[in-house]
N, C-alpha and C positions, 0 to 999 in steps of 0.2 A: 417532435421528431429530432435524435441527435443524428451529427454530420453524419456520424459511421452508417447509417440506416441510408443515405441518400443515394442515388445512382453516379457511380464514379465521377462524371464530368460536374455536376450538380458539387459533388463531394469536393472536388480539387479546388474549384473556385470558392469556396465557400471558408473551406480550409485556410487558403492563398486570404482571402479577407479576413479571417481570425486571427492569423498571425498579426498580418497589420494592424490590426484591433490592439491586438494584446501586446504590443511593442512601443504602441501610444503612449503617453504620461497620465492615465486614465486612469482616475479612483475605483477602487474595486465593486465599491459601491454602487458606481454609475454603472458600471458594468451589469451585476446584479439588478439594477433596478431596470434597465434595458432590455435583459432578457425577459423581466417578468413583463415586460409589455409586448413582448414577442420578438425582440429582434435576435435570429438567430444568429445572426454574426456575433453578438456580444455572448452567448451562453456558448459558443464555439472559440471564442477567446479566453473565456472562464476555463473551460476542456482544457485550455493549452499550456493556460498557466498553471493547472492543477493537475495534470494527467500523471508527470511524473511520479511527485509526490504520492499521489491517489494508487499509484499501480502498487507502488514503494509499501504501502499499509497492507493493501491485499496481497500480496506476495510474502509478508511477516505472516499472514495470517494462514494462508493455504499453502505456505512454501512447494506451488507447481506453478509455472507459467502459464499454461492454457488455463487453469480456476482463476488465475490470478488477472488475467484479462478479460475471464465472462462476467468477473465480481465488479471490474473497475466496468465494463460497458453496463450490467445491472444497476448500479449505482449510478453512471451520469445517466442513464435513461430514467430512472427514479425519480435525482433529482430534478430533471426536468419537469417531470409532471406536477414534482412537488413544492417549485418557485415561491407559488400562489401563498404557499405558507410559511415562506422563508421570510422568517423579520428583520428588519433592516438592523436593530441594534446586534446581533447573532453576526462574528466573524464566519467570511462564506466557509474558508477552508476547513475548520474547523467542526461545521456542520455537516460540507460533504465527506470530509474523511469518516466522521462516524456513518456517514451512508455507505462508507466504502466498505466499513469494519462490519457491517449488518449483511451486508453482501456476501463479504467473504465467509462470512460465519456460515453464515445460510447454507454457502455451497459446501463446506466442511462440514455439516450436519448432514448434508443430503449423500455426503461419498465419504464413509466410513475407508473405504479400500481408497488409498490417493495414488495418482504414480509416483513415480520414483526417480522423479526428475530431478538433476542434481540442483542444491542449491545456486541461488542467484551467483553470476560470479562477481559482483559485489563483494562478498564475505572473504576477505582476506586470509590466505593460509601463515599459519603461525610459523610454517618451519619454508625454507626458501627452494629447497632442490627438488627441481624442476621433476624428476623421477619420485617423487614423493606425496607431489600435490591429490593426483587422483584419489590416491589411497587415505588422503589427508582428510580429501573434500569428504568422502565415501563415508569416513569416518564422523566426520563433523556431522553430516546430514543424519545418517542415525541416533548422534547421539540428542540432535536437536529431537527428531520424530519419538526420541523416549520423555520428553519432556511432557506437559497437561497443554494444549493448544493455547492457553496465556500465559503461562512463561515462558515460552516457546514464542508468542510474538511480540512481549516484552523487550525479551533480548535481542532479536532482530530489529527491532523498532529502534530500538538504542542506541545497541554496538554495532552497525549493520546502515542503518539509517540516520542515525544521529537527532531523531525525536529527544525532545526532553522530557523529564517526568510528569509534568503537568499536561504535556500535547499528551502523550500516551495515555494517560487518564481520561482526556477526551475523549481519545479516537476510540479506546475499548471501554466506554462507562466506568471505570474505576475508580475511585479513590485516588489521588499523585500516591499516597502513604502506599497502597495495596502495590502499585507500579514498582515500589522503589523496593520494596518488601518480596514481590516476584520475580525484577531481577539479581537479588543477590539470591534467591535461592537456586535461579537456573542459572548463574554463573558457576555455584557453587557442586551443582548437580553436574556441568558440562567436567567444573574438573575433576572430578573425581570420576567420570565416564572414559575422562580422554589421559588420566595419567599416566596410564601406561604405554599410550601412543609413541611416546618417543622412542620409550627403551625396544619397543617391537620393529618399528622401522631401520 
């Protein structure tokens, strides 16, 4: 069972010990190999350390915040059950972000129709005035949703995240070459989408 599932007071204290956990000088390792023996406080410190990150993948992937929190709770409830077959030589983060990236996929195959939530506000606007942003953001988020769902988390994972080409071949099964090869063409696709943005505002 992960924390999120537990009854608030159960949750807070448990939380309250994970952070302490994961604030330790404690090998990831030990970590990992704690929870696979049950200790919930250490797989609730793994959560803490990874949750960022881990959201950070599914939200490139499903760009909505509500998919992007049911793909990151799917995945550490996964990985929990999945410990038993996590091998010690295998980097943890690297195994749950592809659990993240199966996640999210998952939920983007199942909802063809996404909302329309605007992008993260992460994604820095390119032009500064303040009167401009909406219409910027509005724009950007279109022209990202015209892109194929891997270039499209490519470039969020990237420009957005600042994964490298080799993490991002993880997280989404690819190639580094296919990663590095997806984001110049959806860089090259946003600008030709967005180059008339300036002269129209």
């Amino acid at each position: 069972m992960t924390a999120s599932v537990l009854p608030l007071r159960d949750r807070t204290r448990l939380e309250t010990k994970a952070r302490a956990v994961a604030e330790q000088p404690t090998d990831e390792r030990a970590l990992v190999s704690a929870a696979q023996r049950g200790e919930r406080e250490a797989f609730s410190a793994l959560v803490h350390n990874h949750q960022r990150r881990a959201y950070a993948v599914a939200r490139a992937i499903v760009v909505n915040h509500e998919d992007a929190e049911d793909a990151v709770q799917d995945a550490f409830l996964h990985a929990y059950r999945a410990l038993d077959r996590f091998l010690p030589d295998q980097a943890f983060g690297a195994w749950l972000h592809r659990i993240v990236a199966n996640a999210a996929l998952d939920i983007t195959r199942r909802r063809k129709v996404r909302d329309a939530d605007e992008l993260s506000e992460s994604v820095a606007s390119p032009f500064r005035d303040p009167a401009q942003v909406g219409e910027v953001r509005q724009r950007l988020r279109e022209a990202l949703d015209t892109l194929p769902a891997r270039q499209r988390s490519v470039i969020v994972l990237h420009d957005v995240e600042g994964f490298k080409h080799a993490e991002i071949g993880v997280v989404l099964g690819i190639p580094e070459g296919t990663a590095r090869s997806d984001l110049h063409y959806a860089r090259s696709h946003l600008r030709r989408v967005l180059s008339t943005l300036r002269s129209e505002l």
